[in-house]
C-alpha positions in Angstrom: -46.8 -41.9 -52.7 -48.7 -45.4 -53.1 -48.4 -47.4 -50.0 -47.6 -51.3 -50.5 -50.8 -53.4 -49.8 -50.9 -56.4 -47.7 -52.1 -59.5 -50.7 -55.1 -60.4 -50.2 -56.0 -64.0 -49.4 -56.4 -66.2 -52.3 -59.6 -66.4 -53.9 -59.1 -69.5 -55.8 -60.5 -72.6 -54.0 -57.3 -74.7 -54.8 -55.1 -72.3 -53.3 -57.3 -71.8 -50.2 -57.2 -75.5 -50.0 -53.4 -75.5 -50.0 -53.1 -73.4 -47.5 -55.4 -74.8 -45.1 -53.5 -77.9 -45.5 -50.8 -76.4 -45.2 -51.5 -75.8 -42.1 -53.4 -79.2 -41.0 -49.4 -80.7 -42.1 -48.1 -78.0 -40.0 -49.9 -78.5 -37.0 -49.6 -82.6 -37.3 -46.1 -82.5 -37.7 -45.6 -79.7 -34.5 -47.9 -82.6 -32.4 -45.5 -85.1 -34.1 -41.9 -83.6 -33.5 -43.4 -82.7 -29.8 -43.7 -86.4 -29.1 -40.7 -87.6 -30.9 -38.5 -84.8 -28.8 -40.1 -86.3 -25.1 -39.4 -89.7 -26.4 -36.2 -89.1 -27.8 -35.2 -87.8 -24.4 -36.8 -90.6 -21.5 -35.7 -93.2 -24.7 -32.0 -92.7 -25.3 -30.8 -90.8 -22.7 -31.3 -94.1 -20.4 -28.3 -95.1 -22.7 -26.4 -93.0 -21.1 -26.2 -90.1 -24.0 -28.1 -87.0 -24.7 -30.3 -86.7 -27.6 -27.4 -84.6 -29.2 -25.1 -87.1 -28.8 -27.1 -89.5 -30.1 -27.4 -87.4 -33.5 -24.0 -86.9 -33.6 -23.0 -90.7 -32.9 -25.5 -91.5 -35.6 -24.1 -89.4 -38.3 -20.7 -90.9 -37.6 -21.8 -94.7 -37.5 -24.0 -93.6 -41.1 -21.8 -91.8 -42.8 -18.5 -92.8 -41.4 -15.8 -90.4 -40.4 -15.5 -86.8 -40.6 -14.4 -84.3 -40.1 -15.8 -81.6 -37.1 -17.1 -78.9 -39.6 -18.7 -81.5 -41.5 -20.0 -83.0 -38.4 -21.3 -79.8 -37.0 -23.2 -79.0 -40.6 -25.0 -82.1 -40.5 -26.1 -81.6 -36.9 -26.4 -77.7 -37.8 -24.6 -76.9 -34.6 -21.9 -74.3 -34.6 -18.3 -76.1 -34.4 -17.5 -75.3 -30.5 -21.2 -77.0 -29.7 -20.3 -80.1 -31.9 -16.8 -80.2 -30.7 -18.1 -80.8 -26.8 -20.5 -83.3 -28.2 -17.8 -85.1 -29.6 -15.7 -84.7 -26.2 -18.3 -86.2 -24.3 -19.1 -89.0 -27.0 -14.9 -90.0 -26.6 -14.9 -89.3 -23.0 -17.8 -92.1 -22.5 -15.8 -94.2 -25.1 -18.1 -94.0 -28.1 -15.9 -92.0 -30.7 -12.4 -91.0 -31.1 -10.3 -89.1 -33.2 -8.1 -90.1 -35.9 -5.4 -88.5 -38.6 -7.5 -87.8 -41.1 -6.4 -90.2 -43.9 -6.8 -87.5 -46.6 -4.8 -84.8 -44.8 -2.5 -85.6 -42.0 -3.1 -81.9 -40.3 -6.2 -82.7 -39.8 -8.5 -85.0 -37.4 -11.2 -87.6 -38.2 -13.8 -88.7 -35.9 -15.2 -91.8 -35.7 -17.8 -94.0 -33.4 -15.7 -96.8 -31.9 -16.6 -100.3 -32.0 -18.8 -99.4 -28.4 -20.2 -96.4 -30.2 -21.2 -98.8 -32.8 -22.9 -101.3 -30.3 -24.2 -98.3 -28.5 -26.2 -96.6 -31.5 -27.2 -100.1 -32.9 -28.6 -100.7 -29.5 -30.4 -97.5 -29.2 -31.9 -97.8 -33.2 -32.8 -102.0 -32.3 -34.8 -100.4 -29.2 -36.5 -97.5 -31.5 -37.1 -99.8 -34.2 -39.1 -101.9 -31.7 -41.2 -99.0 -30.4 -41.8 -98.0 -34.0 -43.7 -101.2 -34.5 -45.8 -100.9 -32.2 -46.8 -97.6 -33.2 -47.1 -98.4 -37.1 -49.1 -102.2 -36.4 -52.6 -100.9 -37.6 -51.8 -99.6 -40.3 -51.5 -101.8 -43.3 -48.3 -102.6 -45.3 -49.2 -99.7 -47.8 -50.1 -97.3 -46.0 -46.5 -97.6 -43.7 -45.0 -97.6 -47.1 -46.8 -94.6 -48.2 -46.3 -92.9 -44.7 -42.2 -93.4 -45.2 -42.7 -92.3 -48.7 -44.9 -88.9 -47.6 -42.1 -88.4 -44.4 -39.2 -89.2 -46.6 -40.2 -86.8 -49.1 -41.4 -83.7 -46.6 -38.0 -84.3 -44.9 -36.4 -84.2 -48.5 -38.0 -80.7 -49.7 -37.6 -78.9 -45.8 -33.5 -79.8 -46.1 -33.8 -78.3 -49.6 -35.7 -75.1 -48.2 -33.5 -75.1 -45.5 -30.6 -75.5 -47.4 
C-alpha cells in the first residue's frame, strides 16, 4: 500500500514568489479588515445602527428593494438573522416592508426616505475619513489602489461563490 505524500513546496522561484505574496496580501489585508471592523463599529454605530444594519440598509438604498432571501444572501446571513436586522432597521424607522410589486404574497423591503438620509449620512461621513486616509498618495496610485481592491474583492466573491 503506497501512502499519499504531502507536495512538496514549489521549487520554481515564480511560484515561491507567489506564494510569499500571497501571504504578504494576506497578512495586509487581515491588518486592513482589522481596522476597517473597529472603525466601522466607534464610526456608524454613533448613528444609531450596528454595523449589520448598516450593511443591510446599504444594500437596500443600492440595489433597491428586495426581497428577505435576497437580502440575507447578499449579507450572507441566514434568513432569521437578516429578518431581525430588518426589524430593527423598521423599528428605528429606516426601512419598511412593502407588497412586493411582482408577487402580491410576497414582501419587499425597502430603506425609507430617513433610511435614505441615514445611509447617505453615514457614506458622506466615511467618504470624508477616506480622504484623509488616501491624501498622500497621488491620483494614480488611489486609482490603481480602487482598481487592485475592486478586483481582489471581485475574484474572493467569485471563490466564494
Amino acid at each position: 500500500m503506497q501512502l499519499s505524500r504531502r507536495p512538496s513546496p514549489p521549487t520554481d522561484s515564480r511560484a515561491r514568489g507567489l506564494a510569499a505574496e500571497s501571504r504578504a496580501l494576506l497578512a495586509a489585508l487581515t491588518d486592513l479588515v482589522r481596522v476597517y471592523q473597529f472603525r466601522d463599529r466607534d464610526r456608524i454605530c454613533c448613528h444609531d445602527v450596528s454595523v449589520t444594519q448598516c450593511y443591510a440598509l446599504e444594500a437596500l438604498v443600492v440595489s433597491g428593494p428586495q426581497r428577505l432571501n435576497d437580502l440575507a444572501a447578499r449579507l450572507r446571513l441566514d434568513k432569521s438573522t437578516a429578518s431581525r436586522v430588518v426589524d430593527a432597521l423598521e423599528r428605528k424607522g429606516y426601512a419598511s416592508r412593502l407588497v412586493d410589486a411582482s408577487d402580491a404574497r410576497a414582501v419587499a423591503l425597502t430603506a425609507t426616505a430617513a433610511g435614505r438620509k441615514l445611509h447617505r449620512r453615514i457614506e458622506d461621513d466615511l467618504a470624508r475619513e477616506h480622504e484623509k486616509i488616501v491624501a498622500d498618495l497621488t491620483p494614480e496610485a488611489r486609482r490603481a489602489a480602487i482598481e487592485v481592491v475592486r478586483r481582489l474583492a471581485q475574484a474572493a466573491e467569485r471563490r466564494i461563490g
